[in-house]
N, C-alpha and C positions, 0 to 999 in steps of 0.2 A: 598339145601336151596336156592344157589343161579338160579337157574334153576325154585323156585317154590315150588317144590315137599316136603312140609312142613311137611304133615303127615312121609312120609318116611324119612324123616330128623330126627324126633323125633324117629322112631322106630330102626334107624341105630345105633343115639347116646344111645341109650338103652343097646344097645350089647356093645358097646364102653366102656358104665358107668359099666357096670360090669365086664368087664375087667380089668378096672384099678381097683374097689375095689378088684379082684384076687389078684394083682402085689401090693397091698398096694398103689398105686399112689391117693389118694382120693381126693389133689387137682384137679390133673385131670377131676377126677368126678363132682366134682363141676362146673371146667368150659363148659365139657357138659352139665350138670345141666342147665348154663345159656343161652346156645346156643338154646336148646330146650326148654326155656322160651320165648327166641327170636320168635323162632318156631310157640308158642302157642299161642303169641302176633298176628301175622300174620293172625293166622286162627279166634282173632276173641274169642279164650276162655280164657278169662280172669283170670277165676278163676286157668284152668289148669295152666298159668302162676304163681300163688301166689305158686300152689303147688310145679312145679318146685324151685323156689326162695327157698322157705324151705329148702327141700332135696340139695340145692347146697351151703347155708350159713353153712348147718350139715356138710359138709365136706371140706369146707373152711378151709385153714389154718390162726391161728392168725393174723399172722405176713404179709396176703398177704395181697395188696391192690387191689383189681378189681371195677373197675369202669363200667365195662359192668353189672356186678350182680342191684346194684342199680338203673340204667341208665331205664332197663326193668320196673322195679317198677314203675320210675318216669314215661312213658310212659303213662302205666295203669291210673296212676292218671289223667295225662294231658286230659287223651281219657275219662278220668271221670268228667271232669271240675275240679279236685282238685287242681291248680297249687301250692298251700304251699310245700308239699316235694320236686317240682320242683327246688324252691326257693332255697330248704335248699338243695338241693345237686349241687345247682353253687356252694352254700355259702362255703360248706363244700368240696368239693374235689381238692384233693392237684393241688399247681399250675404247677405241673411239667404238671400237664394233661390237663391245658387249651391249651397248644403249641405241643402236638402230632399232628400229618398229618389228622390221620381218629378220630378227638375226640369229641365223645357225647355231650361233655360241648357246644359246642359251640352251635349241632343241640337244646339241651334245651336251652340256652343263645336266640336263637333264636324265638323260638315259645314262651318265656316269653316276648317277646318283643313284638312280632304278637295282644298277647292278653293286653299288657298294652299301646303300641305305635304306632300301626297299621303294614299296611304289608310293606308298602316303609323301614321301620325299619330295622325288622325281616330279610327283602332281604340282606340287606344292610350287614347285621353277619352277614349271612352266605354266601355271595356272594365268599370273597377270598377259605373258605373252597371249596365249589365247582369250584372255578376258577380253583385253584391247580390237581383238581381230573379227569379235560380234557387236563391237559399237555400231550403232546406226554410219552407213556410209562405208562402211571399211570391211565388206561382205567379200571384195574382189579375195582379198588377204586370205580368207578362207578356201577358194576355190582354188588359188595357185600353189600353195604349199599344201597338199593333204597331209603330206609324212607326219606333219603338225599334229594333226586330228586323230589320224592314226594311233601315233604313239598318247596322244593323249588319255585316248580313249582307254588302252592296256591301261594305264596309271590308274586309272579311273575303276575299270574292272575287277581290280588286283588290290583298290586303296580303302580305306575306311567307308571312303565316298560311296562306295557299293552297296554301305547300309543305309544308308542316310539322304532321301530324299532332297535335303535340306545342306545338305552338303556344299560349298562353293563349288568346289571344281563338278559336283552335279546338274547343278544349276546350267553355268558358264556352257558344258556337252550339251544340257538340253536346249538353249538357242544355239549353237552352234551347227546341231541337230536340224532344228527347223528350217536354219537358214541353208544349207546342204540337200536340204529333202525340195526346195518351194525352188533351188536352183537346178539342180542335178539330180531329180529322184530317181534318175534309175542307173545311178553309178555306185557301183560296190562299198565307195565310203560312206554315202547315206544310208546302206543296208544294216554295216558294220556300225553305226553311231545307233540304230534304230536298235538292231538288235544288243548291247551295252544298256540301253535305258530299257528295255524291255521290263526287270522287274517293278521299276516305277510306274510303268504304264498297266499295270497289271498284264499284260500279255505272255504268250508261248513263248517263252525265251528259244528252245529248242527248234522253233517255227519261225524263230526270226531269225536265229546263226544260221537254219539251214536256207535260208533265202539269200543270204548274206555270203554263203559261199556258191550259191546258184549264179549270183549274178558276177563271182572271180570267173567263172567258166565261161562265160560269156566278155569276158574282158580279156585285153593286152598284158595290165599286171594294175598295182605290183603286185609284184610275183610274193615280195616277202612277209606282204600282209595277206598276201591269200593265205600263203601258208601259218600264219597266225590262226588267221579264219579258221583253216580247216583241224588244225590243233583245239582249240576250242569247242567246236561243234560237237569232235569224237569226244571230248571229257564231258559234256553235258546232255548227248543225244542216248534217251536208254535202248536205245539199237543199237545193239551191239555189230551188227553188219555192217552197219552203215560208219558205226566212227570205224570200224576197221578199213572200211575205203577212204575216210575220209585223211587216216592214218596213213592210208597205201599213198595218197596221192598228194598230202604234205612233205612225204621221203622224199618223192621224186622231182619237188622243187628244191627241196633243203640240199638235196645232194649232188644237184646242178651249180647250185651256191656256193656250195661248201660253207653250207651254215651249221656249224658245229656245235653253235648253241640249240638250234631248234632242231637238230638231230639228235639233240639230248634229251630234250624235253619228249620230243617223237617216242623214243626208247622207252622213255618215262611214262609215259599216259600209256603204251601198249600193258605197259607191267599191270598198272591200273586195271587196265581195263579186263587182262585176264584174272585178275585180283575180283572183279565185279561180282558179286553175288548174282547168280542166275536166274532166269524169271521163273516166276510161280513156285517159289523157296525148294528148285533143286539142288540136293547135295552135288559136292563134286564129283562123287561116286555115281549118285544117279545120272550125274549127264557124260560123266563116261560112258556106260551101259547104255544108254540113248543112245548114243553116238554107234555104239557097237551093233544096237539092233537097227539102227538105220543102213547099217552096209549089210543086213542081213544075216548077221549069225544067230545060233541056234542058244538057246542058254548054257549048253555044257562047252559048245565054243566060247563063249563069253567067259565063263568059270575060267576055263584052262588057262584063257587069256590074264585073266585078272586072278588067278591064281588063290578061287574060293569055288563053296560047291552050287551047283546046276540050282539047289533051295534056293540057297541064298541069294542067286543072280533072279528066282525067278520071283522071292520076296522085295528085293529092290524093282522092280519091273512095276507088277501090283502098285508100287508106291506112286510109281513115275505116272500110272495112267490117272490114278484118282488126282494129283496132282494138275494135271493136265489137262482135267476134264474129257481125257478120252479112252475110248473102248476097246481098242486092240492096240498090236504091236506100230501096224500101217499108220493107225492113226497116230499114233505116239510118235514115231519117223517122221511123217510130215509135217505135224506140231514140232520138233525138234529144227526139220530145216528152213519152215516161216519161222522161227525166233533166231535162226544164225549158231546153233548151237552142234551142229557135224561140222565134222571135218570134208574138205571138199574129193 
């Protein structure tokens, strides 16, 4: 699991789960029960989640208390826009468990704050939890919970700290960072933590999110930070191509999800993005007409089309090539389809 390898995580803890119902240990069972909810959270299938939960609350003992069982749930919901059971399980779980070292309360206490008080907030909870988790010695803390880091890092992206090298919660990311990259340097969250600090480091921001989403495609999951990933990349890549794939293909986790916040956000950056000012300062009008002479009509087709005369479309034309630096229509069309600007 903590390697990644989610699917074989799930089918390990299988053999496991039946071995304790052999031996009678059915608590047991349970708690891989929630491990491999954990699991299923990652990849992304939600529902397998709800089923796991079932099967681990059936062999739950009365008397236990676990706070990872509902913790998954609440997740689910967060990734669903529902935060009310989020609510009711700060409200409700015992206080012995807001003051453990690795404790869930705090990462929800956190992202309930993200969405009522913004992210300098959110950072703010959860800054000591992760402070703690890059002390000398205590590096394991880091590798087993990413969700940690993860969400950290949005906070961080989104928080004051974004300006300010000097910042704690920037600090705290950058060993967190290091100690993620010198363990795991070729796991998606050391991409994702590289590319966050990238403008401190002076580097290609754009050259590190797109690495960062390079290496979700080569991964299990999660699924729902890829999809952070790839929302990010299209708001900051000036390829317009490419955040539009990278757009096409955070839908089609989001909507596997049923994540209804980050199909908002998804909605959102598209508007953006067709909002973007065009390269090499084409009007809207000129990349209409682009568009139009790349499927090859004539300027008085174009006119009719656009409902102006044959001058006029061939005075915007003129503009489009000096613009462009280029010499004919042909080349104006192919300069149009290397920047993403026809229609397919």
């Amino acid at each position: 699991d903590v390697l990644g390898r989610y699917e074989e995580s799930i089918r390990v803890n299988e053999g496991f789960i039946r071995l304790a119902r052999q031996r009678h240990v059915e608590h047991k069972a349970a708690w891989l029960h929630t491990g491999s909810a954990a699991s299923a959270f990652a990849l992304g299938r939600l529902g397998e989640v709800e089923d796991h939960q079932r099967r681990a609350e059936r062999w739950q003992r009365n008397n236990e208390t676990d706070v990872f069982l509902p913790l998954v749930r609440v997740q689910c919901d967060l990734v669903r826009g529902d935060p009310a059971p989020a609510r009711a399980f700060v409200a409700d779980t015992p206080a012995a468990y807001h003051f453990q070292f690795t404790t869930p309360v705090t990462w929800v206490r956190s992202w309930l704050a993200w969405l009522d008080d913004g992210p300098d907030e959110a950072a703010s909870i959860l800054l000591p939890d992760v402070e703690r988790r890059t002390e000398p010695g205590k590096e394991s803390y880091l590798l087993t919970e990413p969700e940690i880091l993860f969400t950290f890092a949005r906070y961080v992206r989104q928080a004051r700290a974004a300006q300010d090298p000097s910042h704690p919660a920037t600090l705290v990311l950058a060993r967190a960072r290091d100690t993620i990259t010198a363990k795991m340097p070729d796991r998606p969250l050391a991409a994702v933590l590289d590319a966050t600090l990238a403008g401190f480091d002076g580097a290609d921001a754009t050259q590190r999110w797109r690495e960062a989403a390079r290496r979700f495609t080569e991964a299990e999951g999660p699924v729902y930070w890829r999809v952070d990933t790839l929302i990010h990349l299209a708001e900051i890549t000036p390829d317009r191509g490419e955040a539009r794939d990278a757009l096409d293909a955070a839908e089609r986790d989001a909507l596997a999800m049923n994540a209804q916040p980050q199909l908002d956000w998804i909605a959102a950056a598209r508007r953006r993005l067709s909002d973007r000012p065009a390269p090499a300062g084409l009007t809207k009008r000129e990349v209409e007409i682009l568009d139009l002479v790349g499927r090859g009509l004539t300027n008085s087709q174009i006119g009719e089309r656009l409902f102006i005369s044959p001058n006029t479309v061939g005075v915007h034309i003129s503009n489009i090539l000096t613009k462009t630096a280029t010499s004919s229509r042909l080349e104006a069309a192919a300069w149009g389809r290397d920047h993403d600007l026809l229609h397919p």
